[in-house]
Structures are given as C-alpha cells and as structure tokens.
N, CA, C and O atoms as a MOPAC input file, in Angstrom:
PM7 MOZYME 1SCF
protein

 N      0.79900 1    -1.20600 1     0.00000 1
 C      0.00000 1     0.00000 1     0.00000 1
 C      0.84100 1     1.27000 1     0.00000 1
 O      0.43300 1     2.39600 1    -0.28500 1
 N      1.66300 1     1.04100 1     0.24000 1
 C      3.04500 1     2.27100 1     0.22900 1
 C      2.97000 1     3.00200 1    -1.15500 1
 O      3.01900 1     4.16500 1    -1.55600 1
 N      2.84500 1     1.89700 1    -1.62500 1
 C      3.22600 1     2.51800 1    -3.61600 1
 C      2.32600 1     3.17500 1    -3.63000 1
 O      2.50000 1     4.34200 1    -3.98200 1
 N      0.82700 1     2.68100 1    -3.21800 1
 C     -0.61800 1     3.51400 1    -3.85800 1
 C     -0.58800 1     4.47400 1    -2.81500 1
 O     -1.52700 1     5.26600 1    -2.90300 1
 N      0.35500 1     4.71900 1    -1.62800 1
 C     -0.14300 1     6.22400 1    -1.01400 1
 C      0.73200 1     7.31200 1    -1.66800 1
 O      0.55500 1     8.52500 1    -1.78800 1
 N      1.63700 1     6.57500 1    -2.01500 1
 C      3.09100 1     7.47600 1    -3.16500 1
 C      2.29200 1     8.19900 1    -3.97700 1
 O      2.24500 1     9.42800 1    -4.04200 1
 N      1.32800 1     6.99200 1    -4.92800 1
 C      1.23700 1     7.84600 1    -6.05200 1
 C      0.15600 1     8.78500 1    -5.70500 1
 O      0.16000 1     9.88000 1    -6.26800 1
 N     -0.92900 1     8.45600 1    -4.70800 1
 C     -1.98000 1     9.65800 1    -4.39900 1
 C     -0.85100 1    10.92200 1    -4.29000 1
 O     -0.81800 1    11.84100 1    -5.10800 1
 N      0.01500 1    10.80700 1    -3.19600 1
 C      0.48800 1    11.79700 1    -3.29100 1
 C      0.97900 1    12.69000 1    -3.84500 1
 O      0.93600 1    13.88900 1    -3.57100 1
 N      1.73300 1    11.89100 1    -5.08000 1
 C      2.30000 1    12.59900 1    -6.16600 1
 C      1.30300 1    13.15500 1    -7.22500 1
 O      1.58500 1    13.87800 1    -8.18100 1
 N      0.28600 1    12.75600 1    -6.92800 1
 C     -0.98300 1    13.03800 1    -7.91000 1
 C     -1.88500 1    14.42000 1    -7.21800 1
 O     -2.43600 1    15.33300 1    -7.83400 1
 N     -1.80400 1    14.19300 1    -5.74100 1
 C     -2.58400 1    15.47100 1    -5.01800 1
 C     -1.23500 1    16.91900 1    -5.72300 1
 O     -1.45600 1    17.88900 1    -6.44700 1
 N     -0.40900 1    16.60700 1    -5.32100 1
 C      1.09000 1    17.37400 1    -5.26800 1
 C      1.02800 1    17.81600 1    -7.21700 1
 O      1.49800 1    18.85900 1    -7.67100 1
 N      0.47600 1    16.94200 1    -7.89500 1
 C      0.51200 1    17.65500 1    -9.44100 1
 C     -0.76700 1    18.61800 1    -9.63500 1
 O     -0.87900 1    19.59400 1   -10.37700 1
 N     -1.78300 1    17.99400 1    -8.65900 1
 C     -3.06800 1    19.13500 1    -8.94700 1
 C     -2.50400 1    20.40900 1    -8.33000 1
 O     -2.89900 1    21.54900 1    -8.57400 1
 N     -1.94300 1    20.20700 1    -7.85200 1
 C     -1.26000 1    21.50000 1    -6.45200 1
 C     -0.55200 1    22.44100 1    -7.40600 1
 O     -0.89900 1    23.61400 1    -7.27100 1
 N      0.79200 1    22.09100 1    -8.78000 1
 C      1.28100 1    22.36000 1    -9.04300 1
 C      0.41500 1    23.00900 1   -10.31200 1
 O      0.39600 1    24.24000 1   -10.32100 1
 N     -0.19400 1    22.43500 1   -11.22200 1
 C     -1.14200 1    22.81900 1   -12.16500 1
 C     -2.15100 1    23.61900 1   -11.47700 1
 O     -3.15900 1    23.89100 1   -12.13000 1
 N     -2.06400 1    24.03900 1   -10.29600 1
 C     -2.98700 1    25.00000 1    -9.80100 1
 C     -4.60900 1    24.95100 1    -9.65100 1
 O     -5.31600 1    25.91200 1    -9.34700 1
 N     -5.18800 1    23.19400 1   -10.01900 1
 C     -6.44500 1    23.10000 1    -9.98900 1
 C     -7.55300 1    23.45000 1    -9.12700 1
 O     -8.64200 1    23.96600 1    -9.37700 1
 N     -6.73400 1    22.83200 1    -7.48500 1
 C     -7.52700 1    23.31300 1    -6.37500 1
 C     -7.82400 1    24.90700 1    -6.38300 1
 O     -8.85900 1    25.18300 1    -5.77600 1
 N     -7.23300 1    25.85800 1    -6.86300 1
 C     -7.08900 1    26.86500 1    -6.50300 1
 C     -8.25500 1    27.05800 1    -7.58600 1
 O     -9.25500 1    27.67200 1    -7.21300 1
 N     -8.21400 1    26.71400 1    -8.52900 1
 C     -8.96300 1    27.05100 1   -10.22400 1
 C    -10.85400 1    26.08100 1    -9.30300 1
 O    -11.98600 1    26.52300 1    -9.50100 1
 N    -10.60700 1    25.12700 1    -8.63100 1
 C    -11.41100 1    24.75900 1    -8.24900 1
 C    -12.85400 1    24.93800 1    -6.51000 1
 O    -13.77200 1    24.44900 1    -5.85300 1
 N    -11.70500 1    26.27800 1    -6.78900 1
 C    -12.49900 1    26.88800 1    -5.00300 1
 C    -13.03500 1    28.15800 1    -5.93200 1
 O    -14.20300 1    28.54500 1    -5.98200 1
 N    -11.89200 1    28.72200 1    -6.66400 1
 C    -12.43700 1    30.23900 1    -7.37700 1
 C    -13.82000 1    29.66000 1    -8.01100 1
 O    -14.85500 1    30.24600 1    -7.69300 1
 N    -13.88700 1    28.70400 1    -8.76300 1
 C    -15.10500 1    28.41400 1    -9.85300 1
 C    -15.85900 1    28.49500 1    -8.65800 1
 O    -16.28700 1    29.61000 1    -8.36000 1
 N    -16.23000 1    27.07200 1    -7.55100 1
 C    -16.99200 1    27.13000 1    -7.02000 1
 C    -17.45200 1    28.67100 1    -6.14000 1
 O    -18.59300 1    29.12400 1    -6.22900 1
 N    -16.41600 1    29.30200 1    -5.35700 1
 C    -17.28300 1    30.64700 1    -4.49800 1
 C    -18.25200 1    31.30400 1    -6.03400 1
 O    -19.47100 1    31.41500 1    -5.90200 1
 N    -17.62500 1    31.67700 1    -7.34300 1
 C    -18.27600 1    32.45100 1    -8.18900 1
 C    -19.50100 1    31.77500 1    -8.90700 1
 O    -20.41500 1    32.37200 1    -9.47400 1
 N    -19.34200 1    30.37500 1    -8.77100 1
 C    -20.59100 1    29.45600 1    -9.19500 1
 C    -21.81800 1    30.42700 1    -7.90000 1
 O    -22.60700 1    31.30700 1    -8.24100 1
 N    -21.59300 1    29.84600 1    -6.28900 1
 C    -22.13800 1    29.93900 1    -5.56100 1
 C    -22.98000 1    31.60400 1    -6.03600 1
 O    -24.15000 1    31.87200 1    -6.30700 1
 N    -21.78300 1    32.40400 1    -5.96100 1
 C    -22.63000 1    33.73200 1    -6.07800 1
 C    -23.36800 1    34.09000 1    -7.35500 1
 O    -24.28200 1    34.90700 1    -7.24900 1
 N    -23.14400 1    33.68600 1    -8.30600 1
 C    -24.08200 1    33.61700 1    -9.00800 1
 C    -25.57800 1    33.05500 1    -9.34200 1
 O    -26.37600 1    33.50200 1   -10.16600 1
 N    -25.75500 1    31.69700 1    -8.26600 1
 C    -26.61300 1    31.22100 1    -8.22500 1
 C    -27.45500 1    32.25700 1    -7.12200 1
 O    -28.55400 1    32.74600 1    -7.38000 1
 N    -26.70000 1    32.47900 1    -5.84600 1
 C    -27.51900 1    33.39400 1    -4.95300 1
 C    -28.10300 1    35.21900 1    -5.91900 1
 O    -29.09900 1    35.88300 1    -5.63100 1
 N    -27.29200 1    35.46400 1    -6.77600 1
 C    -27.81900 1    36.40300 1    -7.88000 1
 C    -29.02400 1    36.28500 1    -8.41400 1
 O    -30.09000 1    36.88300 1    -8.27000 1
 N    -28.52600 1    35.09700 1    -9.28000 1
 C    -29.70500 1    34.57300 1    -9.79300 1
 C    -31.41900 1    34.41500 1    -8.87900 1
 O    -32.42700 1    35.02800 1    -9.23000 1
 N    -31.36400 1    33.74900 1    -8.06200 1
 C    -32.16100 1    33.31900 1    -7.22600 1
 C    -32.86600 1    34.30500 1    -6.96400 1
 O    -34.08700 1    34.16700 1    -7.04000 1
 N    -32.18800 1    35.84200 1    -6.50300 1
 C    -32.58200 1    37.22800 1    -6.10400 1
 C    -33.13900 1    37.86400 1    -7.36800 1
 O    -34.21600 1    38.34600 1    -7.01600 1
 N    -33.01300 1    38.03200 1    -8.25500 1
 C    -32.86700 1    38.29900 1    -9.69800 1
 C    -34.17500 1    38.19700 1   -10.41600 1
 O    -34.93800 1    39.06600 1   -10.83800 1
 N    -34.23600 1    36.41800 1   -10.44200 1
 C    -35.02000 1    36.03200 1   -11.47300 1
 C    -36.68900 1    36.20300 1   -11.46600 1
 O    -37.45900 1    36.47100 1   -12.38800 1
 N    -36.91800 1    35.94800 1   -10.10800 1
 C    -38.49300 1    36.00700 1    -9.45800 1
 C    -39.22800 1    37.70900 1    -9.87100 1
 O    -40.37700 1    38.04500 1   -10.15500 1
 N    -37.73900 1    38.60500 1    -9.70900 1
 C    -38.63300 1    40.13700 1   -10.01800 1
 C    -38.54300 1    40.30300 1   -11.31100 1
 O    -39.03900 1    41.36400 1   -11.69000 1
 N    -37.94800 1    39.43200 1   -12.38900 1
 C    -38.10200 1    39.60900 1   -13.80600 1
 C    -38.96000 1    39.25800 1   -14.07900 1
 O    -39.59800 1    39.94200 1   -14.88000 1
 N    -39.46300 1    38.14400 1   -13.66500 1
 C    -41.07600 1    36.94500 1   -13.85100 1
 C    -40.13500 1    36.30900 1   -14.91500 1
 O    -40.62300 1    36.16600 1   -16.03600 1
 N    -38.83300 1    35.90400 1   -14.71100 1
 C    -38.72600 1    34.81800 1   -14.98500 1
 C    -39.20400 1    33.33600 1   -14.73900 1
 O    -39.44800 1    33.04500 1   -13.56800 1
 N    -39.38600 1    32.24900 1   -15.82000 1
 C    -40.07100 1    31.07800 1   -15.16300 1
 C    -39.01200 1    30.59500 1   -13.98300 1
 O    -37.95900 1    31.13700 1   -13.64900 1
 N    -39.71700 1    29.24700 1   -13.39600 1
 C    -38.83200 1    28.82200 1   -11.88500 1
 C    -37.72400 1    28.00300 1   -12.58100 1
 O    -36.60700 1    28.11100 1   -12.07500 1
 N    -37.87700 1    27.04300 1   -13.87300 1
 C    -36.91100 1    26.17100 1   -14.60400 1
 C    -35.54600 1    27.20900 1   -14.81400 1
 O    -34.49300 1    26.57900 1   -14.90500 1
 N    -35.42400 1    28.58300 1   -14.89600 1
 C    -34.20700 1    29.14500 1   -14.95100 1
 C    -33.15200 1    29.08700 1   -13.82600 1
 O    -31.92500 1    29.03900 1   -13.91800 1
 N    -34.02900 1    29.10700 1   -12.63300 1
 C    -32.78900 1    29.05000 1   -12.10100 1
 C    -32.23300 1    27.63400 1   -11.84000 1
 O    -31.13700 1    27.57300 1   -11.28400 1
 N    -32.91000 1    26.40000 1   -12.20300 1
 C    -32.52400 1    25.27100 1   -11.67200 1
 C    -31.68500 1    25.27900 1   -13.40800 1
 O    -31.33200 1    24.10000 1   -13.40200 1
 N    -31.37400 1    25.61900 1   -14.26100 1
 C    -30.71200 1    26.16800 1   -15.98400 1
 C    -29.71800 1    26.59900 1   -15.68400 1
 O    -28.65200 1    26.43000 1   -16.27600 1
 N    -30.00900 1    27.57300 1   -14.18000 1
 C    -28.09000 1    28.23400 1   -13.88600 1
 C    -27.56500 1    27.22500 1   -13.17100 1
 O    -26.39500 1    26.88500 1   -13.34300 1
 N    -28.23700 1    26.72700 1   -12.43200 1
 C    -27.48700 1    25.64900 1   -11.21700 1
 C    -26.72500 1    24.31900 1   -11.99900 1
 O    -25.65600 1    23.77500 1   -11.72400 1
 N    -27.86700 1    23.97600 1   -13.24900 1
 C    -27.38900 1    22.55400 1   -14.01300 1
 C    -26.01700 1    23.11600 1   -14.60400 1
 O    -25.04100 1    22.47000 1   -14.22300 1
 N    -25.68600 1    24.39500 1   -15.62400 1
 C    -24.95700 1    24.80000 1   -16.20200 1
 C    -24.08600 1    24.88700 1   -14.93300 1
 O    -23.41500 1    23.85500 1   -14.90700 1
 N    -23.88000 1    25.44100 1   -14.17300 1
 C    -22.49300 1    25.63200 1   -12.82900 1
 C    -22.00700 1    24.18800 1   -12.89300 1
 O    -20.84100 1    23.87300 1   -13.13100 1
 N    -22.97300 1    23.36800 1   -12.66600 1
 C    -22.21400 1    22.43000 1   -12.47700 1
 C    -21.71000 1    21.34100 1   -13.58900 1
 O    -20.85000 1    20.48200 1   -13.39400 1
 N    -22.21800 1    21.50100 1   -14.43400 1
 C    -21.33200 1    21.09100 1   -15.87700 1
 C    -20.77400 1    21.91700 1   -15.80900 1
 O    -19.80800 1    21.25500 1   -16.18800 1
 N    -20.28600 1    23.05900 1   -15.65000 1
 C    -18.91800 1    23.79400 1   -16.41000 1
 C    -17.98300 1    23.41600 1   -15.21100 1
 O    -16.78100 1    23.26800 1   -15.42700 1
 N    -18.49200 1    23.25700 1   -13.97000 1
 C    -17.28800 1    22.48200 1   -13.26300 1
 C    -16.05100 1    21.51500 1   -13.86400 1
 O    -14.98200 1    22.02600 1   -14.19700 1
 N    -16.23200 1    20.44200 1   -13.94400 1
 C    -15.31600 1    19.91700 1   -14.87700 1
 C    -14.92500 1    20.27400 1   -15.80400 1
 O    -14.13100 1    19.43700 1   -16.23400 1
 N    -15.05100 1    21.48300 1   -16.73600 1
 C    -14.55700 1    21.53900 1   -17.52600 1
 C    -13.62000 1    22.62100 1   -17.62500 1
 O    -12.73400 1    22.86000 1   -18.44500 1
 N    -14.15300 1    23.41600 1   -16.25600 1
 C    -13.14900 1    23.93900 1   -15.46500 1
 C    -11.63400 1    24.01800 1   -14.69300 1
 O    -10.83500 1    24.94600 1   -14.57600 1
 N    -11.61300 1    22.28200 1   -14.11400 1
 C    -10.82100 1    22.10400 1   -13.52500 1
 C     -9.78600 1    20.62200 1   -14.80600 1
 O     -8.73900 1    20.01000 1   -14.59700 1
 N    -10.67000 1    20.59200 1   -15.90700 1
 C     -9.77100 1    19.81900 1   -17.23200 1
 C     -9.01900 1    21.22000 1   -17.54700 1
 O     -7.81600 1    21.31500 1   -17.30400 1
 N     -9.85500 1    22.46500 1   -18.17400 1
 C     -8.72300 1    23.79500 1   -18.53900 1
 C     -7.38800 1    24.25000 1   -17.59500 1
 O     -6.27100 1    24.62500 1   -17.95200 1
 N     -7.84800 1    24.09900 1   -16.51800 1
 C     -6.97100 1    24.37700 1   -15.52400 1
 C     -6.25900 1    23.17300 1   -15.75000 1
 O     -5.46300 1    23.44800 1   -16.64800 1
 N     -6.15300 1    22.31900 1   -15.51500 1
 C     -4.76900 1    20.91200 1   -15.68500 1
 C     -3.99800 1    21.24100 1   -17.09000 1
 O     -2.85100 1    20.83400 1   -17.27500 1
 N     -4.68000 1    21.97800 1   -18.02800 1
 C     -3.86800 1    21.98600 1   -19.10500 1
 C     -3.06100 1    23.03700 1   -19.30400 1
 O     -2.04100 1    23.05500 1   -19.99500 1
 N     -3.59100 1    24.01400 1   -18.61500 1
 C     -3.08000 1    25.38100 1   -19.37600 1
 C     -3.02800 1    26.28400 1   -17.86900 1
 O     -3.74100 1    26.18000 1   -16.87100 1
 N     -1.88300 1    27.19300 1   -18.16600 1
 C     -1.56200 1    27.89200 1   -17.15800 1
 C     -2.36700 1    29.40000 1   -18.03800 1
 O     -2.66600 1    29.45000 1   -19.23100 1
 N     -2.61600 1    30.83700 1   -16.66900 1
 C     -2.75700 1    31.49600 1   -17.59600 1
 C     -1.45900 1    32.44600 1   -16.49600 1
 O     -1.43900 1    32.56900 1   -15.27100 1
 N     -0.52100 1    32.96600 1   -17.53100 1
 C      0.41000 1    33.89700 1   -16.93700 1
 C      0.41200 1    35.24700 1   -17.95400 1
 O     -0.41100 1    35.48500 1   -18.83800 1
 N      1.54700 1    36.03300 1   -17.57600 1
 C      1.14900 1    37.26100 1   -17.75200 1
 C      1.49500 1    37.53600 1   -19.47700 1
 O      1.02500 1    38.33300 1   -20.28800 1
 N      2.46100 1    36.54800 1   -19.56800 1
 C      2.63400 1    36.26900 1   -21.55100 1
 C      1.27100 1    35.95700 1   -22.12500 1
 O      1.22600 1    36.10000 1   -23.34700 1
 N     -0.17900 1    35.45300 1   -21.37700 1
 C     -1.05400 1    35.16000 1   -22.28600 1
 C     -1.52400 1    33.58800 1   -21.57500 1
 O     -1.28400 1    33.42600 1   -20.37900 1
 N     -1.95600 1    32.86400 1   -22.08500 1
 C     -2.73600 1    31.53200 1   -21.66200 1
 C     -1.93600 1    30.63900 1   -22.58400 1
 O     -2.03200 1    30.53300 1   -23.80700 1
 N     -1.01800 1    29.93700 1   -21.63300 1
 C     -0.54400 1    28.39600 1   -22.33200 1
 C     -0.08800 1    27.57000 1   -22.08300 1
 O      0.51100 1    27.86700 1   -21.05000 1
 N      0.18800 1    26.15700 1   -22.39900 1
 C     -0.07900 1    25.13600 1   -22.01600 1
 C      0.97400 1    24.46500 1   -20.93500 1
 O      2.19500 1    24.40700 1   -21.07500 1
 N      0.21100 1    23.98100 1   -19.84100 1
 C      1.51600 1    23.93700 1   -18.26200 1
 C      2.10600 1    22.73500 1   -18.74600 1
 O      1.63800 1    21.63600 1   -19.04200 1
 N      3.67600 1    23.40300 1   -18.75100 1
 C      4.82800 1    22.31300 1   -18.96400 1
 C      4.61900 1    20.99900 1   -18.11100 1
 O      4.25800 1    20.96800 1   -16.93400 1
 N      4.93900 1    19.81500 1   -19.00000 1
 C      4.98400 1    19.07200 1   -18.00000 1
 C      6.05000 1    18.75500 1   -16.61100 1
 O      7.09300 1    19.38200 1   -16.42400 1
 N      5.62600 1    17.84000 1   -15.86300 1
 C      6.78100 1    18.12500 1   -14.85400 1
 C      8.02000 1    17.66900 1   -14.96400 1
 O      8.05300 1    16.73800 1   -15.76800 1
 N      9.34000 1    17.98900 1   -14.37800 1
 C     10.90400 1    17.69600 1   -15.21800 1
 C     11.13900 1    16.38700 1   -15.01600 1
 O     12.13000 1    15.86200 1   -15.52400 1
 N     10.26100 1    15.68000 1   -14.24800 1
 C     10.62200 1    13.97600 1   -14.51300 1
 C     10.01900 1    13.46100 1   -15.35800 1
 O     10.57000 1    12.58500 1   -16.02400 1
 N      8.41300 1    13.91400 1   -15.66400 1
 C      7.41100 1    13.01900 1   -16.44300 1
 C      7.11700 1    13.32000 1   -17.87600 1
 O      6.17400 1    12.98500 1   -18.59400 1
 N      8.41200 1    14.20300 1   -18.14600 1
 C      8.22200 1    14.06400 1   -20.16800 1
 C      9.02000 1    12.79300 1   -20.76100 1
 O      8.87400 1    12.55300 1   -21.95900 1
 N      9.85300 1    11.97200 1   -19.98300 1
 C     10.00900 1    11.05500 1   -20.69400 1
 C      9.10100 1     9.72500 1   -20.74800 1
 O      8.80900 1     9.00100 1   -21.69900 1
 N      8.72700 1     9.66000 1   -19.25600 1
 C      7.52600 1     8.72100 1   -19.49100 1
 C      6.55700 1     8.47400 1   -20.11000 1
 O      6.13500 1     7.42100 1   -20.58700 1
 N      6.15500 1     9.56700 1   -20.10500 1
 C      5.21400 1     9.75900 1   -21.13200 1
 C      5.10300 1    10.16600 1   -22.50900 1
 O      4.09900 1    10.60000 1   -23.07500 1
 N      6.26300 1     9.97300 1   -22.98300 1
 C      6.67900 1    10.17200 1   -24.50700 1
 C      7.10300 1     8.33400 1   -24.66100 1
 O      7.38600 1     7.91600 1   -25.78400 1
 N      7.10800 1     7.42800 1   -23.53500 1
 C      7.50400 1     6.01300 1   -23.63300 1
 C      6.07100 1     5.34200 1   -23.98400 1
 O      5.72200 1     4.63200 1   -24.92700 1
 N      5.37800 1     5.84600 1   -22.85000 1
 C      3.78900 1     5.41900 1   -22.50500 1
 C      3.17800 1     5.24700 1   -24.30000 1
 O      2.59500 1     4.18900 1   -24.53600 1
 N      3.31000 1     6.17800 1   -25.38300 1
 C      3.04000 1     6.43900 1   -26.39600 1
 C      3.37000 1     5.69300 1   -27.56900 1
 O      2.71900 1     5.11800 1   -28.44100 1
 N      5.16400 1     5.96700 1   -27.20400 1
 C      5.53300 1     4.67500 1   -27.91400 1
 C      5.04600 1     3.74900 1   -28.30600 1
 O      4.77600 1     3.51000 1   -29.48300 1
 N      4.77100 1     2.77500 1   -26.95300 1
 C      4.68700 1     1.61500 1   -26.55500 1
 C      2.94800 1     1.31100 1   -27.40000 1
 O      2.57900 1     0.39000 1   -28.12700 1
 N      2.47800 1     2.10100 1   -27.07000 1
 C      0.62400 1     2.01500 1   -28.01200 1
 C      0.94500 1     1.82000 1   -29.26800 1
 O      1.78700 1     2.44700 1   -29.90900 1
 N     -0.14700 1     0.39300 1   -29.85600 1
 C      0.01700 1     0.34500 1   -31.36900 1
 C     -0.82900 1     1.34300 1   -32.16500 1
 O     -1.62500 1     2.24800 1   -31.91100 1
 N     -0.27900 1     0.75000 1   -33.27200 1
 C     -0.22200 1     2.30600 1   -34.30300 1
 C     -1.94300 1     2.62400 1   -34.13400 1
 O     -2.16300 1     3.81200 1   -34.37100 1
 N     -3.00500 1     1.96300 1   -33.83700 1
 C     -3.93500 1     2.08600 1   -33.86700 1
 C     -4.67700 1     3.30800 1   -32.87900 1
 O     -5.58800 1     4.09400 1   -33.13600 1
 N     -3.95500 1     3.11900 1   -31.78600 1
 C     -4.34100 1     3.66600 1   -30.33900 1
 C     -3.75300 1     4.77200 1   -30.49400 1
 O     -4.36700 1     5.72800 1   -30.02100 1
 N     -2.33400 1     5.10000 1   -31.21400 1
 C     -1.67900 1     6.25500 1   -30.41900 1
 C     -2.07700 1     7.70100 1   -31.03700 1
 O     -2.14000 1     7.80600 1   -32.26200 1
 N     -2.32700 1     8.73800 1   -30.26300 1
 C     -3.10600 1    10.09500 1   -30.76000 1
 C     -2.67600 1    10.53200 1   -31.74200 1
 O     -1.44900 1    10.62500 1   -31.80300 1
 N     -3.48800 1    10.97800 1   -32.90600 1
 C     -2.93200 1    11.52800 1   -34.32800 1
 C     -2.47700 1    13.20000 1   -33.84200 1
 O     -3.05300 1    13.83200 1   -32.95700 1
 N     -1.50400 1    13.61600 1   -34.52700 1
 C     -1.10300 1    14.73500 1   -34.46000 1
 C     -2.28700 1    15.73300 1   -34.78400 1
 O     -2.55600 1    16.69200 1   -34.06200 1
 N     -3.08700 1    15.35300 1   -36.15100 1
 C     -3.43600 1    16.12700 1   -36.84500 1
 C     -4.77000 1    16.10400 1   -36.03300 1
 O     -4.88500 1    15.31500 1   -35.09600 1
 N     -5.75900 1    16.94000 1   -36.37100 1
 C     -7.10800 1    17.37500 1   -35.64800 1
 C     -8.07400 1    18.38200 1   -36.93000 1
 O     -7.59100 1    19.49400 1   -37.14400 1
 N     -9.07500 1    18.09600 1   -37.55400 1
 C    -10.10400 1    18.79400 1   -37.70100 1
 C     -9.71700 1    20.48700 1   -37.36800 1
 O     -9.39000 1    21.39400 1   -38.13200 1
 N     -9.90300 1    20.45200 1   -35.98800 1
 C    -10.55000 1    21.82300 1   -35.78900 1
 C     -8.84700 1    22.18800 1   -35.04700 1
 O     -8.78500 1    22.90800 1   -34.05100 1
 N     -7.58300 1    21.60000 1   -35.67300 1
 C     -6.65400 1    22.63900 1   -35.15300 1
 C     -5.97100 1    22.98400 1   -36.60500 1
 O     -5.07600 1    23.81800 1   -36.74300 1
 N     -6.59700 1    22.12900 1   -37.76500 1
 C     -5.75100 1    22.77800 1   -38.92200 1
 C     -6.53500 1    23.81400 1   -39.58500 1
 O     -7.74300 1    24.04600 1   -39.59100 1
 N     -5.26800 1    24.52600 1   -40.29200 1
 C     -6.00600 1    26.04200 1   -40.63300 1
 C     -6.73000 1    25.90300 1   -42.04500 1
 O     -6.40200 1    25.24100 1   -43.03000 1
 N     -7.72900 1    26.66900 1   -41.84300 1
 C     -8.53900 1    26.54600 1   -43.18600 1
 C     -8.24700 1    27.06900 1   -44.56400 1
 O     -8.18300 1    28.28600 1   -44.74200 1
 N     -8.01500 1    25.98100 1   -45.82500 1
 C     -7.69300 1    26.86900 1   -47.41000 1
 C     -9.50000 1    27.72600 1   -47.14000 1
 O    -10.54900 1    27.47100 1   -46.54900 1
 N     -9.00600 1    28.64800 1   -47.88100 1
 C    -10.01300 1    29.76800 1   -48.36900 1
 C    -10.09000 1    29.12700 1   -49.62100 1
 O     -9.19600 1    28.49500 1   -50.18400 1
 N    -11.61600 1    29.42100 1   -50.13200 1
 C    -12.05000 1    28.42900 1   -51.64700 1
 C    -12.10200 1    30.30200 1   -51.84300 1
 O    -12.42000 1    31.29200 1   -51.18400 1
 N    -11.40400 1    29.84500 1   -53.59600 1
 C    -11.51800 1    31.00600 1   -54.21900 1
 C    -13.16700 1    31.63500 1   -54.88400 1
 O    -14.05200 1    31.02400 1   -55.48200 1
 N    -13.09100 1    32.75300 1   -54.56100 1
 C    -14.36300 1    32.64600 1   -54.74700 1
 C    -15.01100 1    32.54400 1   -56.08200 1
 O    -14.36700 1    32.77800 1   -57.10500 1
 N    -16.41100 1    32.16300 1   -56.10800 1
 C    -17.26200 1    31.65300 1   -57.16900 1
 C    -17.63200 1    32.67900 1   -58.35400 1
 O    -18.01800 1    33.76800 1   -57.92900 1
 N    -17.59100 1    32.54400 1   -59.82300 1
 C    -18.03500 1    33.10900 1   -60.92200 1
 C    -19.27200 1    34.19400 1   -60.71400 1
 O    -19.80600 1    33.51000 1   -61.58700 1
 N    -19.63300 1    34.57500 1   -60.59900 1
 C    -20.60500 1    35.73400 1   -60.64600 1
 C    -21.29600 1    35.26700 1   -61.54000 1
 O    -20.71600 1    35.12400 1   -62.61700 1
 N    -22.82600 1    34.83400 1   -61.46400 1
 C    -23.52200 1    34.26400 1   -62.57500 1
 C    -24.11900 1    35.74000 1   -63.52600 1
 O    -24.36000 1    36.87800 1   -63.12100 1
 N    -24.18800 1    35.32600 1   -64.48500 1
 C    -24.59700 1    36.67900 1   -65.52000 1
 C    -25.78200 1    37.17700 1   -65.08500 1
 O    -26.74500 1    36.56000 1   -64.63000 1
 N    -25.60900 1    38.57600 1   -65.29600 1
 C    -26.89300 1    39.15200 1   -64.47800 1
 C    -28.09500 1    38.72500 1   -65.53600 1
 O    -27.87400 1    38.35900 1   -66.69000 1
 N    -29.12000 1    38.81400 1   -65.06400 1
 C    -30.81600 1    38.40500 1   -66.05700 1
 C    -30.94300 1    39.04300 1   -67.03000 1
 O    -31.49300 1    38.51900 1   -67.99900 1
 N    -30.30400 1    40.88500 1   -67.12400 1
 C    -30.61100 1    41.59800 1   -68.44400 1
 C    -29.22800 1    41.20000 1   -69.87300 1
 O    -29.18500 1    41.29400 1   -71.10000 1
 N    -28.64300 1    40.91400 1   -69.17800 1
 C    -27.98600 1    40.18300 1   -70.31600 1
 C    -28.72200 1    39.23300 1   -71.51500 1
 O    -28.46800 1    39.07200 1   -72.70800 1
 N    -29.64900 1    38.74200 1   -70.70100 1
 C    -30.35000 1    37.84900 1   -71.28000 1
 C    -31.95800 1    38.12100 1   -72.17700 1
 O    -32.30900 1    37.69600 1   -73.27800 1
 N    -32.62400 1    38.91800 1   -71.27100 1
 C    -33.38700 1    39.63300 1   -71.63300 1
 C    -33.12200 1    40.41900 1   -72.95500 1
 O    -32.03700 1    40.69500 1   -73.46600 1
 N    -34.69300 1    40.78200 1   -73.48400 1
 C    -34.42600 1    41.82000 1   -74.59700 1
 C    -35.15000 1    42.94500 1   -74.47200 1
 O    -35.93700 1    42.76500 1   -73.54300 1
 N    -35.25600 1    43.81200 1   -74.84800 1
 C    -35.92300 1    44.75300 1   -74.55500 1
 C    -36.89900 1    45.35600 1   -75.70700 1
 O    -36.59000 1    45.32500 1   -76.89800 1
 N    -37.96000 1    45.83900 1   -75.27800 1
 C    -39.45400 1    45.61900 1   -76.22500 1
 C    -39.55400 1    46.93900 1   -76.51700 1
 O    -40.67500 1    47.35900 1   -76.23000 1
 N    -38.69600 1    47.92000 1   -77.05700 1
 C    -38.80000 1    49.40600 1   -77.66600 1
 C    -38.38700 1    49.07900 1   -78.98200 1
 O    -38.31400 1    49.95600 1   -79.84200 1

C-alpha cells in the first residue's frame, strides 16, 4: 500500500502544481454567487422557476470543464498556455506512447486545429438583363 499512497500523493502534489484546487475553489465561491444572484434576480423579472434550476445545471457542468482547462493550461502574464509538464514526467510519457500500437496512439493532426484553405471565390452568374431583350 506504500506505492498507492506514493502515487496519491504525487498526484494530489501535481493538482497543487497545475494550480487546480485553486482554479477549483475560485469556480466554485463564483458558481455559488451567481446562483444566490440569480435566485434574487429572477423572481422580479417573472422569470419562469426552470431558470434558475438552468443556472445551477450549467455551474455544475462547467465544473469539470473547469478544472480539465486548468490541468492543461496555465494562464500567466505572456497570455494563456499550455503547463509544462513536470521535469521527470516528459520522458515517461513520450515512452507510454511509444509503446501504443499504431492504432491507439493520438494523431497529431485534428479537424478543428488545422487552418482553413479559403475556396476562391465563385463566378458571378450573368446578371438576367444580359439575357433579356428589350421591347422598344
């Protein structure tokens, strides 16, 4: 059991470092106050009652997807980008990859990260009086 308290640890100690907990108290207090907003809010708009249980469902789906952005990406003062991995675990995990057959292992390429050709644009169809005749 030694090994599996190692690796919790080393695993609490990487959320620590990727800054999640921290990414994961901010979401939640600003989830919270927004729902208490909401709540205050919606009744004097005559909004229906399904809205606010719409903000509460949405808080908590964007939770996770909250604390996945945060594991990936740092945001510092150069701009938002992606947290280095840590100085022991880029080789492992460049092995881990390896080791996957050609089937499994992640394609470089992606849909929605390559840049788009521009289609040249289309002929201009002849306008109608071209065609037309005229009755003078």
């Amino acid at each position: 059991m030694p090994d599996g308290a190692h690796k919790l640890q080393g695993w609490f100690a990487e959320l620590r470092r990727r800054k999640v907990f921290r990414v994961a108290v901010v979401y939640a207090v600003a989830a919270w106050l927004l729902i208490q907003v909401a709540d205050a809010v919606f009744e004097p708009l005559g909004l229906p009652a399904w809205t606010l249980k719409l903000v509460i469902v949405l808080a908590l789906l964007g939770f996770p997807l909250a604390c996945a952005l945060a594991w990936a990406f740092d945001v510092t003062p150069r701009g938002i980008e992606r947290t280095p991995p840590a100085p022991g675990a880029a080789a492992e995990s460049t092995v881990a990859v390896a080791r996957l057959p050609p089937a499994r292992r992640p394609r470089p390429s992606s849909r929605l990260l390559k840049p788009r050709r521009r289609r040249p644009p289309s002929p201009r169809p002849p306008s109608p009086s071209r065609y037309c005749r005229s009755r003078t």
